[in-house]
C-alpha positions as CSV (number, residue, x, y, z in Angstrom):
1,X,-18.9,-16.2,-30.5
2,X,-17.6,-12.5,-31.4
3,X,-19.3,-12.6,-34.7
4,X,-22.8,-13.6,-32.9
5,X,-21.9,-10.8,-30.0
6,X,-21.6,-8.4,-33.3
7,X,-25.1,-9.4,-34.8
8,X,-26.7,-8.8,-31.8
9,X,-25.8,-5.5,-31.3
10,X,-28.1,-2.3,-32.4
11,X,-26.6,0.4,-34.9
12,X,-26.4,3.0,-31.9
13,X,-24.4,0.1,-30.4
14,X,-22.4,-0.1,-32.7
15,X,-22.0,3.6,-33.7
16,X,-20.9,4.1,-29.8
17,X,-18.1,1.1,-30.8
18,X,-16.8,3.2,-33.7
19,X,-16.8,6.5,-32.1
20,X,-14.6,5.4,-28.8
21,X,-12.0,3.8,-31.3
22,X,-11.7,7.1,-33.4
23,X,-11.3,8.7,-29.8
24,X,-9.1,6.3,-28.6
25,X,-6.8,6.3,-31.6
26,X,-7.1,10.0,-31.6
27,X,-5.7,10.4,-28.0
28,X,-3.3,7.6,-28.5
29,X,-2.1,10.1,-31.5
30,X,-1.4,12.7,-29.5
31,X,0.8,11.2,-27.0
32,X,2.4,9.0,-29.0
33,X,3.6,11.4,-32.1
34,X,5.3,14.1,-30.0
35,X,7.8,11.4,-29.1
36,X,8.1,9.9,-32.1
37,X,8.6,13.0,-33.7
38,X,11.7,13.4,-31.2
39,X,13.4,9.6,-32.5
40,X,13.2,11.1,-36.3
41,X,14.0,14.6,-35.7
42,X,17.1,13.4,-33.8
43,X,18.9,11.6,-36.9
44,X,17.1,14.2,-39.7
45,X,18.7,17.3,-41.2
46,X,18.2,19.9,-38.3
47,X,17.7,22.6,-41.1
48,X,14.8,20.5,-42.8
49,X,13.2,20.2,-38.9
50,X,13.7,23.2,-38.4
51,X,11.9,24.4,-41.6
52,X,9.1,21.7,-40.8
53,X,10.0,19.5,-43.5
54,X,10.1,16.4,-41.0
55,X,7.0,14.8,-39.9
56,X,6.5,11.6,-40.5
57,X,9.7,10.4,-42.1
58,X,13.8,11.3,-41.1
59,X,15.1,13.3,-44.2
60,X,19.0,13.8,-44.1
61,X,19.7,10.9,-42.1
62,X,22.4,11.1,-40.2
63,X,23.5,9.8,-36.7
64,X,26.2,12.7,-36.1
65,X,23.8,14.1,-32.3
66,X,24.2,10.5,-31.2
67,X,27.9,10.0,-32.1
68,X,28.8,13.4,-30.3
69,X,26.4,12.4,-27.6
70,X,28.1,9.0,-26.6
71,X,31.5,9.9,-27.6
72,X,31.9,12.3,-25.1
73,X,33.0,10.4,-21.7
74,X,31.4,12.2,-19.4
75,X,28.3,11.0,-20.8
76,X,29.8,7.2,-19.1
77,X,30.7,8.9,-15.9
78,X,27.2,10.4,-15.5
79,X,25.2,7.5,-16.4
80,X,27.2,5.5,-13.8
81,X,26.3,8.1,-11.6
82,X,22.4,8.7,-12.2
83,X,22.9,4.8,-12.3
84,X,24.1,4.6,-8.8
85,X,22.2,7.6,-7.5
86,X,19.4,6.5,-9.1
87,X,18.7,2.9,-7.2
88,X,20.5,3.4,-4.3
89,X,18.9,6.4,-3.6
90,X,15.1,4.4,-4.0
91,X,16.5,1.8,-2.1
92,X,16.8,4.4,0.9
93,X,13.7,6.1,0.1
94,X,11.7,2.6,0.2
95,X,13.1,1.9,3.8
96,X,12.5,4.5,5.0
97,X,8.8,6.0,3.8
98,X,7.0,2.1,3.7
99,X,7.7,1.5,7.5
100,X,6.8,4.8,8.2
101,X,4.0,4.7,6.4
102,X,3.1,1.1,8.2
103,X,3.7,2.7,12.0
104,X,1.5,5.9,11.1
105,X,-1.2,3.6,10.0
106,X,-1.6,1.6,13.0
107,X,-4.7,2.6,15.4
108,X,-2.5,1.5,18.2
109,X,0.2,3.6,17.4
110,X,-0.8,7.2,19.9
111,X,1.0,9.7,18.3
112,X,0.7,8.6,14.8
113,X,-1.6,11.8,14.2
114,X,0.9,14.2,15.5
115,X,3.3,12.9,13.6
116,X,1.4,12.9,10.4
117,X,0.6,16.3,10.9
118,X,4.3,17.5,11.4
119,X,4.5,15.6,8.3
120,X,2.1,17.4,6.3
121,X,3.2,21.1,7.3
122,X,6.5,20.4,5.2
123,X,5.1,20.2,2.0
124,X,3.3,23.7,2.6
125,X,6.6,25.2,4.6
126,X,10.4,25.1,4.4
127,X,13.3,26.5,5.6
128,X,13.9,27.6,2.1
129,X,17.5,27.0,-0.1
130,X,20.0,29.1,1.5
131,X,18.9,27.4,5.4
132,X,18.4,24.0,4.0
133,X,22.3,24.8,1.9
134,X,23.4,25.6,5.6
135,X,22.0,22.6,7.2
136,X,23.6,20.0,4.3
137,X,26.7,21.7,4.2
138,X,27.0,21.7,8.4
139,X,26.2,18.1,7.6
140,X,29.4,18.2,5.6
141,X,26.9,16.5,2.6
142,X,28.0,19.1,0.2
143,X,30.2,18.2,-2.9
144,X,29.4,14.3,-1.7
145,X,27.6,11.5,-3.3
146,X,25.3,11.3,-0.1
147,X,23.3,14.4,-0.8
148,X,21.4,12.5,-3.4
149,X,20.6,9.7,-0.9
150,X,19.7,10.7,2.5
151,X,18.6,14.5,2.6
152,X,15.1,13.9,0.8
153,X,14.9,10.3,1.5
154,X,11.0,11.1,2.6
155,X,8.6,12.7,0.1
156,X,5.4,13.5,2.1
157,X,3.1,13.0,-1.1
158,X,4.4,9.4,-1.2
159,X,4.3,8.9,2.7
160,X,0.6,9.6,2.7
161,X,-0.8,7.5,-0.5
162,X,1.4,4.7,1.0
163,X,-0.1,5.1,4.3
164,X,-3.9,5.2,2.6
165,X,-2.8,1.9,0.8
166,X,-2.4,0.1,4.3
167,X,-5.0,1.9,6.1
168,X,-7.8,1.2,3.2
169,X,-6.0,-2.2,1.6
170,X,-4.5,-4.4,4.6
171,X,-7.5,-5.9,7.0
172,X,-7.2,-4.7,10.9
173,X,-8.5,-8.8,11.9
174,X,-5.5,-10.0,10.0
175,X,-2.7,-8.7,12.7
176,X,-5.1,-9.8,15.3
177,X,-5.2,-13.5,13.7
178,X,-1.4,-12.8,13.4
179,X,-1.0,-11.8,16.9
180,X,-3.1,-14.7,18.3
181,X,-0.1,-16.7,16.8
182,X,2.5,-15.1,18.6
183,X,3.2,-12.7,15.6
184,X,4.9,-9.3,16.3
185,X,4.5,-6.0,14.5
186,X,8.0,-6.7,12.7
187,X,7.3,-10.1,11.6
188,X,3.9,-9.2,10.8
189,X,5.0,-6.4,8.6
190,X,7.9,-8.3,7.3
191,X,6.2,-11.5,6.3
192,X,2.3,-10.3,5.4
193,X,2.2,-7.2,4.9
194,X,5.0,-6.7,2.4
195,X,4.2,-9.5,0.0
196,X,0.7,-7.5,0.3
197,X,1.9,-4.2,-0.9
198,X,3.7,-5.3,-4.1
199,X,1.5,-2.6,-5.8
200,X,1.8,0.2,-3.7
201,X,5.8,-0.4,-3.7
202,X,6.3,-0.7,-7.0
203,X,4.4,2.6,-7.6
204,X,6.4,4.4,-5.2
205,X,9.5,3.0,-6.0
206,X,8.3,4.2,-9.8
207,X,7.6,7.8,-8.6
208,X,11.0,8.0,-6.1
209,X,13.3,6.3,-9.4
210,X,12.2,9.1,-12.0
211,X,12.9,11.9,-9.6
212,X,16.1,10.4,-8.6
213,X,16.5,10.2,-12.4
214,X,15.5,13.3,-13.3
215,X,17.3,15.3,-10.5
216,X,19.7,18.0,-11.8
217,X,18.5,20.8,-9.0
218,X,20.3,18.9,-6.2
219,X,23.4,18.7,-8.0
220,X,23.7,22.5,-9.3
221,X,23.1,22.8,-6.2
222,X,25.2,21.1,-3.8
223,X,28.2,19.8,-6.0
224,X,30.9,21.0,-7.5
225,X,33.0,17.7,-8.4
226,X,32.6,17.2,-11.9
227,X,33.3,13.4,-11.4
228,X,29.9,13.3,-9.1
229,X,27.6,15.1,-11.3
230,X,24.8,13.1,-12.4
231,X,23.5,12.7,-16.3
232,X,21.3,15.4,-16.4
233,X,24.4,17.6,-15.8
234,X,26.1,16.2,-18.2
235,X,23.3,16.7,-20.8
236,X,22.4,20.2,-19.7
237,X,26.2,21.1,-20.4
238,X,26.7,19.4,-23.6
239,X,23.0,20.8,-24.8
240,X,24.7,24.6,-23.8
241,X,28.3,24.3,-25.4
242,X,26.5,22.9,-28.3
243,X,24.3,26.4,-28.7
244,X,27.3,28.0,-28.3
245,X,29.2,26.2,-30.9
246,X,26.2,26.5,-33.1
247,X,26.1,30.1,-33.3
248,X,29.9,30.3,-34.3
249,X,30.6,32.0,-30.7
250,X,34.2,32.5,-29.5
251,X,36.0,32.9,-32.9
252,X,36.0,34.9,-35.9
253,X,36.1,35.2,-40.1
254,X,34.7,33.0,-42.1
255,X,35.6,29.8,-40.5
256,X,33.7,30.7,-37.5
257,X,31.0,30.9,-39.9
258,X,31.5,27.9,-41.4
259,X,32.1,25.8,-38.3
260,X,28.5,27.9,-37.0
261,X,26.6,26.5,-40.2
262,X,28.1,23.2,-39.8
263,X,27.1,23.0,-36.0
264,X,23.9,24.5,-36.6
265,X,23.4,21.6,-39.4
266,X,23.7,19.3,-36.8
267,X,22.2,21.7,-33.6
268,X,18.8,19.6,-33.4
269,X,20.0,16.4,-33.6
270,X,22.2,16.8,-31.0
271,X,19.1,18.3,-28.8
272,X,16.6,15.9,-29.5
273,X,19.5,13.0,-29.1
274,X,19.9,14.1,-25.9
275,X,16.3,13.8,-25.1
276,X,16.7,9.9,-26.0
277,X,19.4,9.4,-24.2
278,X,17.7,11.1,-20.8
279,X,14.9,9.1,-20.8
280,X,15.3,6.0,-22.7
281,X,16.2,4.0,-19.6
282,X,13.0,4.8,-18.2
283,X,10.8,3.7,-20.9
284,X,13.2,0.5,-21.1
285,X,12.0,0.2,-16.9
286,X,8.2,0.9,-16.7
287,X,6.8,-1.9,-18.8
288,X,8.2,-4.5,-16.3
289,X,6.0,-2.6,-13.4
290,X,3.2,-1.5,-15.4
291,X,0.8,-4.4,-13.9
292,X,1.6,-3.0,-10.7
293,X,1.1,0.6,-11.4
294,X,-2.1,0.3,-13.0
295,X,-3.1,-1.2,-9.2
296,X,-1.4,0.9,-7.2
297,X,-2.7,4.5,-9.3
298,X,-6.1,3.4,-8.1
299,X,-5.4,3.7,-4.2
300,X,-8.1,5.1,-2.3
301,X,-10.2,5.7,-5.2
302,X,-12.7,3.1,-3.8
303,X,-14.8,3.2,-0.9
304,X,-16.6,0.9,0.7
């Protein structure tokens, strides 16, 4: 069938064919080389990187960035951290921002206008940092696990394409088929709408899990105990002592330069190592939700 498809397709047809794959594998190129340049240039010779001798193959091989990396244990106490922050802080932000988001898109529901207009002047003002740094410290949040969880359990951005997803997506005649049943707004949400909204949740949950992931403000912020800092502290640290170390900083004679060249051999490998490590567990994650971001991305895109 794909052969007789082919044979009855015109030049320009088939010219069109050949140009979107060259595009196509261009663009796939592009996004795809910059990380792949990252995984080689992390066990490669940091002077050959550095010099531009690495592009398509490691040279130098060596796994010393990694070996530093993961033999440093607070590597294990922020990854249990990020870990923990990480899904229980989605958990929280999923409880609270899809009910919301259901109540504010109910016709019934009065006020939902005012409310979703108090809403919506946060994300264009604040209280700014030193206020909100008063208001989580009187909230004796500070230097505690539970400033990651429950002070920005509700971004507005989310809120909003959630709500659009139930406004445009769930019909108004099936609550009143529900209700006709004796259904009520709880068990309606509960038991129709949520199965429903598999799309919409996994892409929220996506967007709330890399933030929580990705969060390092929060905790320069607003903790001091090392034993609560998350991964990206952890990182950031290592990645800073390393440039230190590199440059043969805090000693002197020859065996500071000596220890500086031998750092500096290794400087890139420990940088680009740690940008495996940091977002490995991501990549490892979104494939398992793709199908359900691909949906949700298109929300409110079509009318009618």
């Amino acid at each position: 069938m794909d052969a007789i498809r082919v044979k009855h397709k015109s030049w320009n047809d088939l010219l069109f064919d050949a140009v979107i794959i060259v595009l196509c594998l261009f663009a796939f190129l592009i996004v795809a080389y910059p990380l792949y340049f990252v995984i080689i240039a992390s066990v490669s010779d940091s002077t050959l990187v550095s010099t531009g001798k690495v592009t398509l193959f490691p040279r130098g091989f060596s796994l010393f960035g990694y070996k530093e990396i993961l033999n440093d244990s607070r590597i294990w106490t922020g990854y249990g951290n990020t870990i923990l922050y990480t899904f229980l802080g989605t958990f929280v932000n999923l409880l609270f921002t899809v009910p919301a988001a259901y109540a504010l898109s109910r016709p019934e529901f009065r006020a939902r206008r005012f409310i979703m207009f108090a809403f919506v002047i946060t994300m264009f003002f604040n209280g700014g940092l030193i206020p909100t740094y008063l208001l989580i410290k009187g909230l004796h949040m500070t230097n505690t696990m539970w400033v990651f969880i429950f002070p920005f359990c509700v971004n507005v951005f989310n809120l909003i394409i959630t709500r659009t997803f139930f406004d445009n997506s769930i019909p108004k005649e099936l609550y009143e088929a529900a209700s006709i049943d004796g259904c009520s707004h709880f068990r309606f949400f509960w038991s129709i709408v949520m199965p429903l909204s598999k799309a919409i949740i996994s892409v929220v949950g996506l967007y709330y899990l890399v933030a929580h992931w990705n969060d390092f403000f929060t905790a320069l912020v607003y903790v001091r105990d090392n034993h609560l800092q998350p991964l990206q502290i952890v990182l950031r640290d290592i990645l800073l002592s390393n440039q230190v170390f590199s440059g043969g900083a805090g000693s002197g004679g020859s065996s500071a330069g000596a220890s500086g060249g031998y750092a500096q051999r290794y400087a890139d490998q420990i940088k680009y190592g740690v940008i495996i490590v940091s977002t490995l567990p991501i990549l490892v994650v979104y494939p398992f939700i793709q199908k359900y971001f691909e949906k949700g991305v298109m929300i409110g895109s079509v009318k009618g």
